[in-house]
Every structure is written in structure tokens, then in C-alpha cells.
C-alpha positions in Angstrom: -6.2 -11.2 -8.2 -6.3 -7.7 -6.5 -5.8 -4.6 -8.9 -6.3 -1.3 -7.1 -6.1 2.0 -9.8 -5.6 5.5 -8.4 -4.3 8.7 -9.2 -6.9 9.8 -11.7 -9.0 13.3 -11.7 -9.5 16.6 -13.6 -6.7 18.5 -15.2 -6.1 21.1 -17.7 -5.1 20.4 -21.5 -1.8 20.0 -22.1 -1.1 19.0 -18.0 0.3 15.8 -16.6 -1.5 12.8 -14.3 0.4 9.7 -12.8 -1.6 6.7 -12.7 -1.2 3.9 -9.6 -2.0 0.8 -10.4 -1.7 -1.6 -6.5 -1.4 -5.6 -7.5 -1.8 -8.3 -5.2 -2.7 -12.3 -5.5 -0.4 -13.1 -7.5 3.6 -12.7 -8.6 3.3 -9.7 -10.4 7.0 -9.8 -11.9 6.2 -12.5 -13.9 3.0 -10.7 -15.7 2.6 -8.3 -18.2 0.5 -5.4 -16.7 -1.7 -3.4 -19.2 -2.9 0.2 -18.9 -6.7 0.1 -20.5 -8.9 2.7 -21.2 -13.0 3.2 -21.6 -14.2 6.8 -23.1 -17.4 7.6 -22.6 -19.9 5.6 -24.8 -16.9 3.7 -27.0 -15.3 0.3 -26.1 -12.2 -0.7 -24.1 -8.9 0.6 -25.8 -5.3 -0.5 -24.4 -2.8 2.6 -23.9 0.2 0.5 -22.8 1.5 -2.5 -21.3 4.9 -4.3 -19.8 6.7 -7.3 -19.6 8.0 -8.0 -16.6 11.4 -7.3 -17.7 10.4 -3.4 -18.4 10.1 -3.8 -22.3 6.8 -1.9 -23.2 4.5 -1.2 -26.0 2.4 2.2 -26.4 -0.6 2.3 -28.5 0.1 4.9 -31.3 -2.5 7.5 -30.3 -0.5 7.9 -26.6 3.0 7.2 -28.1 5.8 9.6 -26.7 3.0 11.4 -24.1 2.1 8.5 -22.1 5.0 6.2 -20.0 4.5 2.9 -18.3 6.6 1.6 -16.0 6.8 -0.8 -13.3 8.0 -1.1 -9.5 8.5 -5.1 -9.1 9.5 -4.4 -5.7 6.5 -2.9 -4.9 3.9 -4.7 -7.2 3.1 -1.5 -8.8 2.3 -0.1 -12.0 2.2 3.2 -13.2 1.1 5.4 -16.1 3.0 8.8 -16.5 0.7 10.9 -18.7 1.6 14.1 -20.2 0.7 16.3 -22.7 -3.3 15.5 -21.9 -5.6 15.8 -24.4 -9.2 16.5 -24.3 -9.7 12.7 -26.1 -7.9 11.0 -23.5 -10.6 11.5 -21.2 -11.6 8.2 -19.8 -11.6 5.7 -17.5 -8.7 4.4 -17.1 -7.8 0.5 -16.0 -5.0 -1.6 -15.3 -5.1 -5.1 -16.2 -3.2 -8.6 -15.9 -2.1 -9.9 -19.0 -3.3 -8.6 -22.8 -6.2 -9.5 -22.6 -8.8 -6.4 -22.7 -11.2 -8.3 -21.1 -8.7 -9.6 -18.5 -8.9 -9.0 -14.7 -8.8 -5.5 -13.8 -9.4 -3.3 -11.2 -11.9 -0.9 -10.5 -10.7 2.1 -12.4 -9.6 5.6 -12.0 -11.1 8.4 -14.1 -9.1 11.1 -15.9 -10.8 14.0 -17.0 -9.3 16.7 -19.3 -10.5 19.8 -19.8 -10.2 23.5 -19.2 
């Protein structure tokens, strides 16, 4: 398993990021991808995951900024983020299955603030 995460940086509150999340090693159509995240001195939190059909989940503290989506095609995963706040400043992982502790890529870090 091969997750690559880019896409992250520093943006302004209230701005937008997309997320790339690169799979490879294994069919990724048939997994549900996870969006994870890891703020400074607190413990992993999941933002959103997929099924491999496109029906997704959002945890409530992202729910109607944040948008996950998939290119099966591709084995790609993204994370549309808008609306940023200050709190969603993180590190921010993609991960096979829902399992927090599941494999996962490297990261990508999202930084909000003005």
C-alpha cells in the first residue's frame, strides 16, 4: 500500500485548499478511503471518508465545508476544503479503510491563518 497526500499549505481564514490523496498497491475502488487529521499536540481525528460507490460520511465539525470525493479511474482521493477555519489547522492524512490507525501516507499540512 502506497498513499501519497498533497495539496496542503498556508491560506487565509475563510479560503479554500483541495487535498490529493495518490493510491497505489492495491484496488482502490473496492476500499473505503478516509481523510484523517492530527492538530498540533491532540490525537488523530477523521474528517471524512468513502465507499467505493461515492457514498460518504463527514465528521460534524467539517460537515457542509469539507467535500470528499473520489476518481476510481485515477486512484485518487480528494478533499475539497472551504470555508477554513483557524481549528482546521493540521496535518492532514489519507487512509485505507476506517481505521485511524490504518495505513496512510505521509501527510500534507494545512495551515490557516491570516
Amino acid at each position: 500500500v502506497l498513499l501519497v497526500e498533497s495539496g496542503g499549505g498556508l491560506v487565509q481564514p475563510g479560503g479554500s485548499l483541495t487535498l490529493s490523496c495518490a493510491a497505489s498497491g492495491f484496488t482502490f475502488s473496492q476500499e473505503i478511503m478516509m481523510w484523517v487529521r492530527q492538530a498540533p499536540g491532540k490525537g488523530l481525528e477523521w474528517v471524512s471518508y468513502i465507499n467505493g460507490g461515492g457514498a460518504t460520511a463527514d465528521n460534524a465539525s467539517v460537515k457542509g465545508r469539507f467535500t470528499i470525493f473520489r476518481d476510481n479511474s485515477k486512484n485518487a482521493l480528494y478533499l475539497q476544503m472551504n470555508s477554513l477555519k483557524s481549528e482546521d489547522t493540521a496535518m492532514y492524512y489519507c487512509v485505507k479503510g476506517l481505521n485511524l490507525s490504518g495505513p496512510r501516507g505521509q501527510g500534507t499540512q494545512v495551515t490557516v491563518s491570516s
